[in-house]
C-alpha positions, 0 to 999 in steps of 0.5 A: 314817810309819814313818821308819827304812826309808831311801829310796836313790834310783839317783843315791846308788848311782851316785855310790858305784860308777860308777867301777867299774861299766860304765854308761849315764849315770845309768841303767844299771850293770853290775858283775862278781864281782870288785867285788861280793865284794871291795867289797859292793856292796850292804853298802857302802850299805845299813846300815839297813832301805832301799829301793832305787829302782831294779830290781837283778838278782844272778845267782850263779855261784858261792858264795852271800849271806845278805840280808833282804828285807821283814825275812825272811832269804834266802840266794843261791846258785851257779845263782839269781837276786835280784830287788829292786824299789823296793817291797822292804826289804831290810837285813842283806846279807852277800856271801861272800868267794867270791862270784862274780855278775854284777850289773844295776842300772837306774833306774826311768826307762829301765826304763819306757823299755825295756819301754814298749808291751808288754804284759809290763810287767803282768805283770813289775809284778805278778810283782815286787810279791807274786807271786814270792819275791825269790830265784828258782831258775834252771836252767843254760841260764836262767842261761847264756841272762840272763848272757849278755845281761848281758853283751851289755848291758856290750858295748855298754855299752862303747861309747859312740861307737855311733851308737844307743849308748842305744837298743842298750842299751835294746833288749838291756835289753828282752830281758833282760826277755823272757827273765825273763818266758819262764822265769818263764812256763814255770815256771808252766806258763802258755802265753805266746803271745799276749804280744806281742798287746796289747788295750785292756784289756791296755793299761788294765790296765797303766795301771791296775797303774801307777797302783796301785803308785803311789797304793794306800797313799793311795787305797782307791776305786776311783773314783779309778783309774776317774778317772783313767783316764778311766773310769766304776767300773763299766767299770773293773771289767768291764775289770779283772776280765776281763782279771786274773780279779779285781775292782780293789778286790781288787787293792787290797786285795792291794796293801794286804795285802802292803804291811801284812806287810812293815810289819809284819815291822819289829820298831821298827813299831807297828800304829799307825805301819803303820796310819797309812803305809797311810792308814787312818783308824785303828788299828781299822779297820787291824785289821778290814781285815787281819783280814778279808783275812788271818784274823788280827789285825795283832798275831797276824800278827807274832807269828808272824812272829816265831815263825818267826825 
C-alpha cells in the first residue's frame, strides 16, 4: 500500500471547524469567505498528500486558490467551482488573502441520502470519478442559481427547531445536485430529459457504479460484480453495455487506469507500491495492463508527467 496519502475522514474536518461553520450534525457544513480566507479551511488540515472522505464544493466569487489534486496544480478563480470527491488526492492548497467563496461540504452518507433513488447518482459518480476536471467554469447565471442554493442549504441550516429540519436540508442538497448535473449536461451539449425516468438497467447499473468505486482496486472480474448483483456475467454485460455503450470490464479498466495515473503522479511511489495498491499480481503484469490501455509503460507515463511540471 502506498502510505504517504493521508485518509481524512468527515468527523476530523467536523471537529476542526463546526464552530464556525453552519452545520447538520455530522453530515453537513456550510462556511462563508470570511472563514475560508482568514482560517484556510483546507491548509489548516491538509498538509500532506490527503483524501478527503466526503464531497467538497468551492464556489468562488472573487479572487482565486492554487491546489494540487491527483498531484497536478489547479488555480481557482473568481466565477468557477472545485469539486473534490473521496477519490482525489489533493495537497499543496494555498487560498489568497482576497478569496471570497462559498464552501459545501457533505459526508458520504447523507450525500447517498440525498440522491438515493435517482437516476442522477450515475451520472454524478461517473462525472466525479474521470469525467470531469476538478475545477469547472461556471457561467454567471451557473454560479448565481448553485450559490444560491447554498445559501437556502444555511437558511434551513439555521433552524434546527423545523419540524423536517434534515429532510429540508436533504431536499435543498438533492437540488443542488440537480442543478450541478443540468449545467454539467448543457455544457456537454446532452439532452437530459429523460433523467428523472429510471429503468431496471438504469437502476442496475447504478448498482453496479457503486460497487466498482467501491472494490475496482481489489477485484478485476466481472464475475464478482455479476455475483453480487445477483446476476450472470453475460446479463451484466448486455445490461451494461446497453445502458453505458460500454462493456463492464472496460469500466473496470477505466477505473483501474485513472486510479494508476493519479498513483503514479506521486513522486515517493514506485511502480511496485502502485502495482501492489492496485492489486496486480505483480509488477510486470501492472506494466502490460497500462500499457496496453495507455500506450505507454508506467515509467514513460510518469515521466512525462513530469516533464509537464
Amino acid at each position: 500500500m502506498i502510505m504517504d496519502v493521508r485518509q481524512i475522514n468527515f468527523e476530523e474536518l467536523f471537529k476542526l471547524h463546526f464552530k464556525h461553520a453552519t452545520t447538520l450534525d455530522n453530515e453537513v457544513m456550510v462556511f462563508d469567505q470570511t472563514y475560508l480566507s482568514s482560517k484556510h479551511l483546507l491548509s489548516s488540515a491538509i498538509n500532506s498528500p490527503s483524501r478527503i472522505d466526503a464531497a467538497i464544493f468551492i464556489l468562488c466569487k472573487y479572487g482565486g486558490m492554487t491546489f494540487s489534486v491527483d498531484y497536478k496544480t489547479y488555480n481557482l478563480s473568481k466565477g468557477s467551482m472545485l469539486i473534490l470527491t473521496k477519490y482525489h488526492v489533493v495537497d499543496n492548497v494555498f487560498i489568497n488573502n482576497n478569496c471570497e467563496s462559498v464552501v459545501l461540504i457533505i459526508s458520504r452518507n447523507f450525500m447517498r441520502s440525498a440522491v438515493r433513488g435517482m437516476s442522477v447518482i450515475s451520472k454524478m459518480m461517473k462525472t466525479v470519478k474521470g469525467h470531469l476536471e476538478p475545477v469547472l467554469k461556471l457561467e454567471d447565471n451557473e454560479m448565481r442559481d448553485l450559490t444560491e442554493t447554498i445559501d437556502r442549504i444555511q437558511k434551513y441550516l439555521k433552524n434546527p427547531g423545523h419540524a423536517y429540519h434534515s429532510n429540508i436540508v436533504q431536499n435543498e442538497i438533492s437540488v443542488f445536485f440537480m442543478e450541478f448535473l443540468h449545467f454539467f449536461v448543457q455544457k456537454m451539449g446532452k439532452n437530459d430529459t429523460n433523467a428523472g425516468k429510471k429503468s431496471r438497467g438504469e437502476e442496475i447499473t447504478r448498482k453496479f457504479i457503486e460497487l466498482l468505486i467501491e472494490h475496482f482496486k481489489e477485484q478485476h472480474e466481472v464475475s464478482y460484480y455479476a455475483k453480487e448483483l445477483c446476476m450472470t456475467p453475460v446479463n451484466l454485460l448486455r445490461t451494461i453495455t446497453a445502458t453505458l455503450g460500454k462493456t463492464p470490464i472496460q469500466c473496470i479498466g477505466e477505473a483501474l487506469v485513472s486510479e494508476a495515473k493519479t498513483l503514479l503522479r506521486n513522486p515517493n511511489a514506485s511502480t511496485k507500491q502502485v502495482a501492489d495498491d492496485l492489486n496486480f499480481g505483480d509488477q510486470s503484469s501492472f506494466g502490460k495492463f497500462f500499457k496496453k490501455h495507455t500506450g505507454m509503460t508506467p515509467v514513460e507515463y510518469r515521466n512525462r508527467v513530469q516533464g509537464e511540471k
